[in-house]
C-alpha positions as CSV (number, residue, x, y, z in Angstrom):
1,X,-29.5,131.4,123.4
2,X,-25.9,131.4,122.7
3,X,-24.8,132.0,119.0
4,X,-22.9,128.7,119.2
5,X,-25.7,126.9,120.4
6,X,-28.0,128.5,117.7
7,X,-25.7,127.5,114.8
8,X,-25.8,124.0,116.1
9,X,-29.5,123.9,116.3
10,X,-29.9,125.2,112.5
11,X,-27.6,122.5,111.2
12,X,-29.4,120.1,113.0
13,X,-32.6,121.6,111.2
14,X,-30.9,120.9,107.9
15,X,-29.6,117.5,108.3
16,X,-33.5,117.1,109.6
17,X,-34.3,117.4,105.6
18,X,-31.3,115.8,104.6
19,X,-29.3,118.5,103.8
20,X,-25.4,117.4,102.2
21,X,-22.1,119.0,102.9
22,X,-23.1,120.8,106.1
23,X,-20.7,123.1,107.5
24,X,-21.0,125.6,110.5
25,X,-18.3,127.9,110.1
26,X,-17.3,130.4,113.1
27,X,-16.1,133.8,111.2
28,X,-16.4,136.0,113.7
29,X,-12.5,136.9,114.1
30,X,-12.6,137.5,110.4
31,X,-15.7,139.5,110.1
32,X,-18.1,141.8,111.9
33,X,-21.0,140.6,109.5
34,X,-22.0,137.5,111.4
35,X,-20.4,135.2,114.1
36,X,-21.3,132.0,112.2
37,X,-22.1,130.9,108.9
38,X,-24.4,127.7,108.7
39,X,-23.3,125.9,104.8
40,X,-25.7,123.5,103.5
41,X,-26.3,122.2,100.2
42,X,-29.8,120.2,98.5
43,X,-30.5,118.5,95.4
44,X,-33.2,120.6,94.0
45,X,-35.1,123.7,94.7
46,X,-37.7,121.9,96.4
47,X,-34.9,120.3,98.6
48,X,-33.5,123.5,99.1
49,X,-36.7,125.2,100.2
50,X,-37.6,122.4,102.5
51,X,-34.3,122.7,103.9
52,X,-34.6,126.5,104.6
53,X,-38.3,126.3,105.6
54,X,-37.5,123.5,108.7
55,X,-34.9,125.9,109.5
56,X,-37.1,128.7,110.0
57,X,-40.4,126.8,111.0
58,X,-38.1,124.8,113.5
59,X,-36.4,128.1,115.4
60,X,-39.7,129.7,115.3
61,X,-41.9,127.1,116.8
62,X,-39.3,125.5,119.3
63,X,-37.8,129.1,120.4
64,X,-39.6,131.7,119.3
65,X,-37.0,133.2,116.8
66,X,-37.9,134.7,113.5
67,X,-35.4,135.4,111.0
68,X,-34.2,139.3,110.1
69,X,-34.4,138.5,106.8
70,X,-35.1,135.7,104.1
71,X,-33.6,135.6,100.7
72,X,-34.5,133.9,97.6
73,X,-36.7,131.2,99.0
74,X,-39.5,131.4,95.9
75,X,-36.1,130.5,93.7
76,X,-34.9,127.7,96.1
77,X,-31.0,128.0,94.5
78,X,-29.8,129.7,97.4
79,X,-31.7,130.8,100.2
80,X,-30.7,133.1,103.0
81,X,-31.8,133.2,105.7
82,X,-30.1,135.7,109.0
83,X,-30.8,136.0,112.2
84,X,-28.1,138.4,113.3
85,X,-25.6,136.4,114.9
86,X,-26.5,133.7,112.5
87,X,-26.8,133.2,108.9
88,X,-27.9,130.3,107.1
89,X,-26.8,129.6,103.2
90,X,-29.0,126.7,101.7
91,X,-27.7,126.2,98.1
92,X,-28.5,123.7,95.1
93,X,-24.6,121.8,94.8
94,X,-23.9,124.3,91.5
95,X,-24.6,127.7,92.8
96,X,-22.8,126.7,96.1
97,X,-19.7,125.5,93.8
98,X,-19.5,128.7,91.6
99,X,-19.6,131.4,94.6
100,X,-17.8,129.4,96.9
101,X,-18.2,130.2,100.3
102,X,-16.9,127.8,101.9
103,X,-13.1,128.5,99.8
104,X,-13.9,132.6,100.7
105,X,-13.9,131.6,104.5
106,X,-11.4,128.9,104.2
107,X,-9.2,130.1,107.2
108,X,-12.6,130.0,109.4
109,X,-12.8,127.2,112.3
110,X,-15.5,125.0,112.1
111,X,-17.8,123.8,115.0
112,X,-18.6,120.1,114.8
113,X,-21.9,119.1,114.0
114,X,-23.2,116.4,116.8
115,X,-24.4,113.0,114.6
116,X,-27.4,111.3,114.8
117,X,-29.3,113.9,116.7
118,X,-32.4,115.8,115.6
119,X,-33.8,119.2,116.6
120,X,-37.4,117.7,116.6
């Protein structure tokens, strides 16, 4: 699966739980960490976990992928979750606001995010 393609399908996992302020954010010309960042905010922990959880659950169960690594999911302020080519940023609205990702990548393209499709 291509990393575009992958980025796509995690924001589509998101906006599955309602997820607000997605971006997908292509930083690959700026960065050898990742190729995309996936941005989405909730409006609680539990929101945020579910939001991080259908991301996961979803990429396992439809394609077999399993995350590298998963950050600060018993928390549910920001949760990490990377699959390489991929990470996903789930934040409560606050702790997305004070470390600003989306102003640190500013200069980043970002990949449209088809509407009113699901990843179910």
């Amino acid at each position: 699966m291509e990393s575009d393609h992958r980025a796509l399908l995690c924001a589509q996992f998101c906006l599955d739980r309602k997820a607000l302020d997605m971006k997908v954010l292509h930083i690959s010309e700026l960065s050898s960490l990742t190729d995309y960042l996936v941005l989405a905010s909730g409006t609680s922990d539990r929101q945020v976990q579910a939001i991080a959880e259908s991301v996961r659950l979803g990429l396992k169960e439809k394609h077999n992928l399993a995350p590298i690594a998963v950050e600060g999911m018993n928390e549910g302020r920001w949760v990490l979750l990377d699959y390489g080519d991929v990470m996903v940023h789930v934040f409560q609205q606050e702790v997305r606001t004070f470390y600003d990702l989306d102003g640190l990548w500013s200069e980043a393209p970002t990949l449209a995010i088809p509407e009113e499709q699901t990843a179910n």
